[in-house]
LOROLUM-539330 format. One record per residue (C-alpha): residue in three letters; chain; x, y, z. Coordinates in Angstrom, 2 decimals, always signed. Each point is the difference from the previous one (the first is absolute). Layout:
BEGIN
{'ALA','A',{X,Y,Z}}
...
This chain:
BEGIN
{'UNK','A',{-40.11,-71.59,+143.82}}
{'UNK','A',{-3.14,-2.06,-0.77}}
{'UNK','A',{+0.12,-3.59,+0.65}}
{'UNK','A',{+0.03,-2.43,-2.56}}
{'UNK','A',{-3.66,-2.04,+1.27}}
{'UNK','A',{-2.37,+1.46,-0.85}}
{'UNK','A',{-2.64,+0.50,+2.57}}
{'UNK','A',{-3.79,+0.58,+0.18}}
{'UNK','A',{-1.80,+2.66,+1.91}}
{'UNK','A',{-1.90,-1.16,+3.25}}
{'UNK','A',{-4.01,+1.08,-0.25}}
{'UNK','A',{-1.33,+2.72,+2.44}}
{'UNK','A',{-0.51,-1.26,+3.43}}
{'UNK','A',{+2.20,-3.52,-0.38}}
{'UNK','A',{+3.15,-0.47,+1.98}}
{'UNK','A',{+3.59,-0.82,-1.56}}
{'UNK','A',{+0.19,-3.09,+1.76}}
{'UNK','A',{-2.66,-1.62,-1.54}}
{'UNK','A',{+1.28,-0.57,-3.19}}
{'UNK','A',{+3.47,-0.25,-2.22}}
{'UNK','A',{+1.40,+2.80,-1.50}}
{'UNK','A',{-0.22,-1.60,-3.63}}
{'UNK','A',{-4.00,-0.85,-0.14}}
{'UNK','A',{-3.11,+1.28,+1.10}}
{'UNK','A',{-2.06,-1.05,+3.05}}
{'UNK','A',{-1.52,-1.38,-2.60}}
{'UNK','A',{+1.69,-2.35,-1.57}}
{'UNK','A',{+1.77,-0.85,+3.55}}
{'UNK','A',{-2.82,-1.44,+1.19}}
{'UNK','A',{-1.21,-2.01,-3.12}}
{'UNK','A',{+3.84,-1.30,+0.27}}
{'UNK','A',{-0.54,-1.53,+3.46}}
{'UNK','A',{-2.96,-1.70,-0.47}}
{'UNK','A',{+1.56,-2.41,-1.65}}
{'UNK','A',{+3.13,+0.42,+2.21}}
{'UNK','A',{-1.59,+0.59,+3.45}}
{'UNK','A',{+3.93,+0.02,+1.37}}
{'UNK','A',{+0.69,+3.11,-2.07}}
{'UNK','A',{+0.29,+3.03,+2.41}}
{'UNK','A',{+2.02,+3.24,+0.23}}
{'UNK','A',{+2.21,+1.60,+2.02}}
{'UNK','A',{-0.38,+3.93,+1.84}}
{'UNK','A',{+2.87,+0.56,-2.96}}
{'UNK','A',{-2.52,-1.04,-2.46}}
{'UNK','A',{+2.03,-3.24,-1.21}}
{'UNK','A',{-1.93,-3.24,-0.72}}
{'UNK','A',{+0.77,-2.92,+2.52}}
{'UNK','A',{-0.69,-3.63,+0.51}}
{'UNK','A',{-1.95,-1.00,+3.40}}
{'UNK','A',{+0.69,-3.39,-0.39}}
{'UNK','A',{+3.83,+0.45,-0.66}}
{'UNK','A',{+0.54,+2.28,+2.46}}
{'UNK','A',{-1.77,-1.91,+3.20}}
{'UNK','A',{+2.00,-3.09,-1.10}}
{'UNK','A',{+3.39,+2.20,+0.29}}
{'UNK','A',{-1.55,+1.40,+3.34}}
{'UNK','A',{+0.02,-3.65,+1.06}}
{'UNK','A',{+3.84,-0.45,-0.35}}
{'UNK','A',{-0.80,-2.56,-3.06}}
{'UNK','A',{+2.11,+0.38,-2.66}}
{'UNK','A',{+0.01,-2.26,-3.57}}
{'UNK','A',{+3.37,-1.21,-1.42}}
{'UNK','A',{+2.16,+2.57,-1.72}}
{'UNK','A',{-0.65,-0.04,-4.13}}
{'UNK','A',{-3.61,-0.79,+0.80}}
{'UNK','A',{-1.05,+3.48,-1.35}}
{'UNK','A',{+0.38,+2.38,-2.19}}
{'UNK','A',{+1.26,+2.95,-0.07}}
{'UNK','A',{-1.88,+2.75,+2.36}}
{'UNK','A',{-2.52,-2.60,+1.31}}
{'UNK','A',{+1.23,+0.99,+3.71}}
{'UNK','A',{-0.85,+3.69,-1.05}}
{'UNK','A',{-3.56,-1.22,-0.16}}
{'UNK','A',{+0.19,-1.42,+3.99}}
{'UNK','A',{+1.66,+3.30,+0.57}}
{'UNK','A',{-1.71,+2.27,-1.31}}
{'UNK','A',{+2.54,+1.72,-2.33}}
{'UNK','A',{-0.58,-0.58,-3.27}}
{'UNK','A',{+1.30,+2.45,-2.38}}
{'UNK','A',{-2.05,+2.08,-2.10}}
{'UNK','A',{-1.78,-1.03,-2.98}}
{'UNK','A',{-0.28,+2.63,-2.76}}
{'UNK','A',{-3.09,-0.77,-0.06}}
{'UNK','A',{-3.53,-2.05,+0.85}}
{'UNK','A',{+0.17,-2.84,-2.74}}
{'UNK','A',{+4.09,-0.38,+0.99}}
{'UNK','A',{-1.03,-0.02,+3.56}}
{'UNK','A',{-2.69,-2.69,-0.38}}
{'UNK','A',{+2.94,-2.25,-1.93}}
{'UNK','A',{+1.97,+0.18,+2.59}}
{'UNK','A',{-2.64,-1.12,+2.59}}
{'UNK','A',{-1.33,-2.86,-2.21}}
{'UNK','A',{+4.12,-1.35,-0.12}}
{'UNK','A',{+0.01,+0.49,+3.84}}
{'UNK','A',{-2.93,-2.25,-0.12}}
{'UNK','A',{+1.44,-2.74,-1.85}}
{'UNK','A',{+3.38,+0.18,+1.53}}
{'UNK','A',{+0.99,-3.38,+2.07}}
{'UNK','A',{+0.76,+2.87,+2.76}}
{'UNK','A',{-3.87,+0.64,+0.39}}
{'UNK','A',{-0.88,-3.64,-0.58}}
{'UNK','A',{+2.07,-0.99,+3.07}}
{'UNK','A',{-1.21,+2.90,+1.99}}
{'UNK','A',{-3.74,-1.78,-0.86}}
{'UNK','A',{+0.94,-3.09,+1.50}}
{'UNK','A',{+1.96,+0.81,+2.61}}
{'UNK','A',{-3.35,+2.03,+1.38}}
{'UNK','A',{-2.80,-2.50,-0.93}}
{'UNK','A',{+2.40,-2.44,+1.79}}
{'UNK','A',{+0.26,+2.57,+3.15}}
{'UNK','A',{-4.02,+0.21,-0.37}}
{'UNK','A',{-0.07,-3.41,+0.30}}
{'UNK','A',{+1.82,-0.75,+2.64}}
{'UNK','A',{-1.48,+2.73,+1.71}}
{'UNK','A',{-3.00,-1.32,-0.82}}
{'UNK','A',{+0.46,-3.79,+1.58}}
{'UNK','A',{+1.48,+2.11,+2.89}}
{'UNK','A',{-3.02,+2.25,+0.63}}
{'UNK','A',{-2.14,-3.60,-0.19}}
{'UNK','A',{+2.42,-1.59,+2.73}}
{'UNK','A',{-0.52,+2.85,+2.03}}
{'UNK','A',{-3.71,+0.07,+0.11}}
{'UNK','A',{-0.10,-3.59,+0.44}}
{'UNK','A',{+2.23,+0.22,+3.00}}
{'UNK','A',{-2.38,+2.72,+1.10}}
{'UNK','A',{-3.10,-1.97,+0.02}}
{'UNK','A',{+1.33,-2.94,+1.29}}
{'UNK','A',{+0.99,+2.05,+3.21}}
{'UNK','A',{-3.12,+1.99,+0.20}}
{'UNK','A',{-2.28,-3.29,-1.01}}
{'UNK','A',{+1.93,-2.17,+2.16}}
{'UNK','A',{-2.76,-1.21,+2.05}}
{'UNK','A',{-2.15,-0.85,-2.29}}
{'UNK','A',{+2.50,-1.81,-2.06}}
{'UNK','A',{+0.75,-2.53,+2.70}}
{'UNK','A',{-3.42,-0.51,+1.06}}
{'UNK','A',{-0.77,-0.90,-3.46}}
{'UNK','A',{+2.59,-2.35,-0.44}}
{'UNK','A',{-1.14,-1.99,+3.41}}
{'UNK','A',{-3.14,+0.17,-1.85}}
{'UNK','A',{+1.24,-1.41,-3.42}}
{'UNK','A',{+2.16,-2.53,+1.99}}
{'UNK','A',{-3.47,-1.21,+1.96}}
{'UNK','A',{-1.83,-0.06,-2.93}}
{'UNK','A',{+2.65,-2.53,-1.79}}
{'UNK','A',{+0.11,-2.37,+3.11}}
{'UNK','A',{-3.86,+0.02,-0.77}}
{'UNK','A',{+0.79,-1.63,-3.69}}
{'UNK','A',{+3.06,-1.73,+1.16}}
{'UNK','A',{-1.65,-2.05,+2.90}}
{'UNK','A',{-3.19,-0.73,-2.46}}
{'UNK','A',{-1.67,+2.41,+2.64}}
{'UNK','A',{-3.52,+1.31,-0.98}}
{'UNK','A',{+0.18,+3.70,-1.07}}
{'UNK','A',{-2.19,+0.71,+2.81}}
{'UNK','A',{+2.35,-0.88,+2.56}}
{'UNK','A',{+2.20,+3.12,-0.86}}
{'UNK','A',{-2.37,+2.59,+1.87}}
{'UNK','A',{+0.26,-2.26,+3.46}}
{'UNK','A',{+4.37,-0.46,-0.58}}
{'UNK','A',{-0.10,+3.63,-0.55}}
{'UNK','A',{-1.90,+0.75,+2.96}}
{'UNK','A',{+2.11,-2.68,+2.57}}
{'UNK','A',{+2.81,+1.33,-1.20}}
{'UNK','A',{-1.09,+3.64,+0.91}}
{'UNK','A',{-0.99,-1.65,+3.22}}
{'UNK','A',{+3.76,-0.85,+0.79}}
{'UNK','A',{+0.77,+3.85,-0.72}}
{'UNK','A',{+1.00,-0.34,-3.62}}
{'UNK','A',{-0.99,+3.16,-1.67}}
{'UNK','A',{-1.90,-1.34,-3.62}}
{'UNK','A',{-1.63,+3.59,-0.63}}
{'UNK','A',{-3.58,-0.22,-0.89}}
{'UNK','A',{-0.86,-0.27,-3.91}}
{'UNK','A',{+0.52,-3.56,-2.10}}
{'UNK','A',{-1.36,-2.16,+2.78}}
{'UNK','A',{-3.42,-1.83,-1.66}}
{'UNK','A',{-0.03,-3.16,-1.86}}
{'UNK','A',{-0.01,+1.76,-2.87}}
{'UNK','A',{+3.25,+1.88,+0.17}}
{'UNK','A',{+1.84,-3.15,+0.87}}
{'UNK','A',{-1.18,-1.16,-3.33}}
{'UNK','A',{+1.06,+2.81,-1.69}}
{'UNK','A',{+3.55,+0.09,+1.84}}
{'UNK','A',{+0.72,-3.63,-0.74}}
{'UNK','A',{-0.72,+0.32,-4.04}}
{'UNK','A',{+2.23,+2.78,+0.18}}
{'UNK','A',{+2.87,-1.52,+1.56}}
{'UNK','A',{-1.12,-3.10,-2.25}}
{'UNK','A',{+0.62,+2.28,-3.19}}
{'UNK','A',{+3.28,+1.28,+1.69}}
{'UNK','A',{+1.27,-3.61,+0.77}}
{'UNK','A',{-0.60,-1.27,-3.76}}
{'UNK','A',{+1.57,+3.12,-1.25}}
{'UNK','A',{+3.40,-0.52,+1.25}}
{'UNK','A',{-0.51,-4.04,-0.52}}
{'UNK','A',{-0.55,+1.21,-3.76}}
{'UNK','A',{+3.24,+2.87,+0.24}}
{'UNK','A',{+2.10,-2.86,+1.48}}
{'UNK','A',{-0.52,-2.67,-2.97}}
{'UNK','A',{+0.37,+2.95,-2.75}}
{'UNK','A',{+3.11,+2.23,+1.86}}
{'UNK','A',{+2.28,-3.43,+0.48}}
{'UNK','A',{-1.47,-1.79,-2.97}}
{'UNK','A',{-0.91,-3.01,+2.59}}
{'UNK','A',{-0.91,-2.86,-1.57}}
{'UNK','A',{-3.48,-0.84,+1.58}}
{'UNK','A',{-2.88,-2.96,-0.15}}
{'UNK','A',{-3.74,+0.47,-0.02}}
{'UNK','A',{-2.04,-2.49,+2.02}}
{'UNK','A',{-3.76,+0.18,-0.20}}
{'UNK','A',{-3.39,-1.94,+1.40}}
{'UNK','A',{-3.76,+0.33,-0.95}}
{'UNK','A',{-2.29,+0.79,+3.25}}
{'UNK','A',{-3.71,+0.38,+0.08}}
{'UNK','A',{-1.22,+2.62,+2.30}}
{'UNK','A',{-3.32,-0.75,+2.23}}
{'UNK','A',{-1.73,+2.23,-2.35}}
{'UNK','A',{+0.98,-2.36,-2.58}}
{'UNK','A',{+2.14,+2.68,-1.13}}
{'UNK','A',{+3.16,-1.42,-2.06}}
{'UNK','A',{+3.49,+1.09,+0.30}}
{'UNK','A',{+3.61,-0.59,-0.38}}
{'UNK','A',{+2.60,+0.33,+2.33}}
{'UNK','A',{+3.63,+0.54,-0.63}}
{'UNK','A',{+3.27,+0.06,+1.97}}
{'UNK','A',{+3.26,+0.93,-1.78}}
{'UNK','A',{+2.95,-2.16,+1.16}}
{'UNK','A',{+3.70,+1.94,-0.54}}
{'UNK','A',{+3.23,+0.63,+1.52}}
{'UNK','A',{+0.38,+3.21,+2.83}}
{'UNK','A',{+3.21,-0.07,+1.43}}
{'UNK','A',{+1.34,-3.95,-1.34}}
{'UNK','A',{-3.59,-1.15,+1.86}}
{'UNK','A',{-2.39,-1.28,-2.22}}
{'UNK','A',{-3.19,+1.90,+1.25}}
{'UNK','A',{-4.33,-0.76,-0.84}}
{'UNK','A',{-1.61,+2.85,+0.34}}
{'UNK','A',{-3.94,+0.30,-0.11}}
{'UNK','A',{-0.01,+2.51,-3.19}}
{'UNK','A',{-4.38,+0.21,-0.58}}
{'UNK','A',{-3.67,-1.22,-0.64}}
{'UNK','A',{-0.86,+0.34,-3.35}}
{'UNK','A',{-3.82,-0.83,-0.75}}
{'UNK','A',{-0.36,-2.35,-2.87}}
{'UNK','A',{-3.16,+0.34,-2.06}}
{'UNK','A',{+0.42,-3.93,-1.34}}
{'UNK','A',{+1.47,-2.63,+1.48}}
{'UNK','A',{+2.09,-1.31,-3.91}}
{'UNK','A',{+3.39,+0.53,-0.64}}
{'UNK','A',{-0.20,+2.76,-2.63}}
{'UNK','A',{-2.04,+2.14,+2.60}}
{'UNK','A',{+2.48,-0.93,+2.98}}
{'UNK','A',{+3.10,+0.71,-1.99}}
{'UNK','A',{-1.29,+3.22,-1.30}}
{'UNK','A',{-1.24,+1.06,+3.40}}
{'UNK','A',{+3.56,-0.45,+1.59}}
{'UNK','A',{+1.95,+1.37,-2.67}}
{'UNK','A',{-2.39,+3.17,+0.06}}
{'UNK','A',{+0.82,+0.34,+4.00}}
{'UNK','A',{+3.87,-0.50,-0.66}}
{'UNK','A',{-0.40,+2.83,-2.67}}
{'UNK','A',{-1.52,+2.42,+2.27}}
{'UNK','A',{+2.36,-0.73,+2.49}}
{'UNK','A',{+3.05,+1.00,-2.58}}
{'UNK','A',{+0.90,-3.63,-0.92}}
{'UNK','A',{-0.20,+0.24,-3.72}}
{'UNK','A',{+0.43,-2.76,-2.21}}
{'UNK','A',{+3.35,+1.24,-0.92}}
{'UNK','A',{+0.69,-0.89,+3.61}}
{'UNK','A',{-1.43,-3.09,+0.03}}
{'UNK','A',{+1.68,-0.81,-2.80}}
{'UNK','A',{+3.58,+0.63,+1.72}}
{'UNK','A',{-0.69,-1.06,+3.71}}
{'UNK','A',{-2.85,-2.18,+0.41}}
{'UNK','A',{+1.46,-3.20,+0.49}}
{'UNK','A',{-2.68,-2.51,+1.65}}
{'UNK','A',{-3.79,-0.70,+0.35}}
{'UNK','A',{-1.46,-1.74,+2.59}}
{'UNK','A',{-3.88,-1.16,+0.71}}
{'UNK','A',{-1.55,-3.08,+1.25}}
{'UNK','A',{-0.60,-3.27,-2.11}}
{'UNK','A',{-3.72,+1.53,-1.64}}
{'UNK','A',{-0.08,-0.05,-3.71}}
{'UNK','A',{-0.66,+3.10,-0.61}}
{'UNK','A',{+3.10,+0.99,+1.49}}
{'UNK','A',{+2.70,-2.59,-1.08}}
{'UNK','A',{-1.86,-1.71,-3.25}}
{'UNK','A',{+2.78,-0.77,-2.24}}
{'UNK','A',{-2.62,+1.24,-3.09}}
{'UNK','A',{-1.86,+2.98,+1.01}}
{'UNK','A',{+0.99,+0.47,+3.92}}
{'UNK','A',{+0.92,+3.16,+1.37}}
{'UNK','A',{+3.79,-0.91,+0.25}}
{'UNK','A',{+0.00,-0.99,-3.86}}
{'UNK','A',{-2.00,+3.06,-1.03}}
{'UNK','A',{+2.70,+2.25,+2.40}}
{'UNK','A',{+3.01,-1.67,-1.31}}
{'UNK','A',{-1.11,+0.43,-3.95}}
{'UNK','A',{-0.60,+3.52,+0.44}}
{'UNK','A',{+3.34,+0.48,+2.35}}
């Protein structure tokens, strides 16, 4: 007795497998490219990659989640359509069942995580294999901050390097000229305001900016500025930059530091919120009850 699907014949030279019993090869594979999960069985039945890997993984989603058949679809044992169009109906409501739509997460989430756990791993690896050169760069890093944090000249970081390799301390052999000390202390500079900055915006720390004008022997002017706030119930300064001032008036001082807070993720909004104090010395530019940098700072705050 004939069944009641309908079925099309396969073309000359083209497996069962390849395609359901109700459509063409055709049509099969204009279906999956919009539904790269559709596949079929050896039985010719359509069936869901996605569904079916998540029920390989022992993951299951709460009963009355979806609807009827859905599981077929992770099986592979849908029953027959009668035909292509009925087929294609049922596919689309497998697609738009909360049964599928779990089985989506549940994978991008297992990508993820598979992901971040790949990313561990080769981290781990390189730290092993690089290990080495890791710590000799960090005795070189740590040298190369003594050199800023003892006022040392840059070029004094070449003959630490070399007593300390002199003592049997192994420093490898690159970032050892002037040069690279410079370069290593503006990075760890950058680093060091970074997490000043994270600290005051993640605990909302209420903070105060405290500034004086310097002259450089070049007769180069610029402003420098220490943030005062609370780490751990201490009240902390730290050194936060030099910021070149192109005038020595208020307006141009006050824009010049509110342009380095900005780029250094202290918005106005901030300001606003946390800034609490200003501090300078006694010039009128900075404290001038009319037009001083402190007046100017507190009308726009």
């Amino acid at each position: 007795m004939p069944s009641q699907a309908s079925t099309i014949d396969q073309p000359e030279g083209v497996e069962n497998k390849q395609f359901p019993k109700e459509c063409s090869l055709e049509q099969f594979k204009s279906w999956q490219k919009l539904r790269p999960w559709l596949s079929v069985t050896a039985n010719r039945n359509v069936k869901c990659t996605i569904c079916a890997e998540v029920g390989s993984l022992g993951v299951h989603t709460q009963i009355g989640q979806h609807g009827e058949g859905d599981n077929s679809f992770a099986t592979g044992s849908v029953n027959p359509a009668k035909n292509a169009k009925c087929l294609l109906k049922k596919i689309d409501r497998h697609r738009k069942s909360q049964y599928h739509i779990s089985c989506e997460s549940v994978l991008k989430q297992k990508q993820k995580n598979a992901l971040v756990s790949g990313l561990e791993i080769a981290q781990s690896l390189f730290e092993e294999r690089e290990k080495d050169s890791i710590e000799a760069t960090e005795k070189i890093f740590r040298t190369a901050y003594e050199c800023a944090h003892s006022q040392l000249s840059f070029a004094e970081h070449s003959r630490l390097v070399t007593l300390q390799q002199r003592n049997g301390v192994q420093c490898g052999d690159l970032l050892q000229s002037d040069h690279a000390c410079a370069n290593i202390v503006e990075h760890i500079a950058k680093q060091m305001r970074s997490e000043i900055t994270k600290h005051i915006i993640e605990q909302k720390t209420t903070f105060a900016v405290m500034i004086d004008e310097s002259t450089s022997c070049a007769n180069d002017q610029s402003l420098i500025v220490y943030l005062r706030t609370l780490y751990e119930d201490t009240a902390c300064v730290y050194f936060f930059g030099l910021v070149a001032v192109e005038q020595a008036t208020a307006d141009a001082i006050l824009t010049s530091l509110l342009n380095f807070l900005h780029v250094h993720g202290l918005t106005d909004d901030i300001l606003k919120e946390q800034l609490v104090g200003f501090c300078s010395d006694g010039a009128s530019t900075m404290m001038g009850r009319i037009g001083g940098v402190a007046t100017l700072l507190q009308k726009k705050i």
